[in-house]
N, C-alpha and C positions, 0 to 999 in steps of 0.2 A: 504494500500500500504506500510506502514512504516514495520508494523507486516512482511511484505512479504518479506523485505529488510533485517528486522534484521535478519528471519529464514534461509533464503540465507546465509549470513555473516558469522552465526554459522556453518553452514553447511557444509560452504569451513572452517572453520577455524577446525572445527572435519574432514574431510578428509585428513588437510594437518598435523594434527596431527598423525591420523592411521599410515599416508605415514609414518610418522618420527618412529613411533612406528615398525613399520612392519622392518623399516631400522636397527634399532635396537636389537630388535628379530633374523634378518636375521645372524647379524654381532654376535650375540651372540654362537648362533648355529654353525657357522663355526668357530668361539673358541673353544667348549665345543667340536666337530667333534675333532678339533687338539687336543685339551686335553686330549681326552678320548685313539687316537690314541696313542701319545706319552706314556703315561699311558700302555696300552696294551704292548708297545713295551718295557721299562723299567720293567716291567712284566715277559716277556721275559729273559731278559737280566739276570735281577736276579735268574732267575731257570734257565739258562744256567750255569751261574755260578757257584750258587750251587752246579747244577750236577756234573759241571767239576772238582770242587773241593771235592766231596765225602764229602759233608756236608749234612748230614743226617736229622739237623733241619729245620722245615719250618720256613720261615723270618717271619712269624706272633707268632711261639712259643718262649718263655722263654727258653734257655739252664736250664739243670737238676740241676745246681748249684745253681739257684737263688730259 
């Protein structure tokens, strides 16, 4: 009966961990969602710019000076 008690015990105490674990996860994902978005849209922004201004370089290249 004891063995049956502690397996019980563990058992809520590994669910209420998943729970927290899953919360976690969750709350994670809907950052990395915002990030990725913002990211996309600053993305954006910079090869709008770019364009507008007839800059020829890509923001990841060295201008030919260096």
């Amino acid at each position: 009966m004891k063995k049956s008690i502690e397996l019980e015990s563990k058992i809520t105490f590994i669910e209420q961990l998943m729970d927290e674990m899953n919360q976690v996860i969750y709350s994670q994902q809907k950052e990395l969602d915002f990030l990725k978005k913002n990211l996309k849209d600053l993305q954006a922004q910079i090869k709008e710019s770019n364009d507008s201004q007839g800059n020829s370089f890509p923001v990841h290249e060295k201008p030919p000076h260096y």
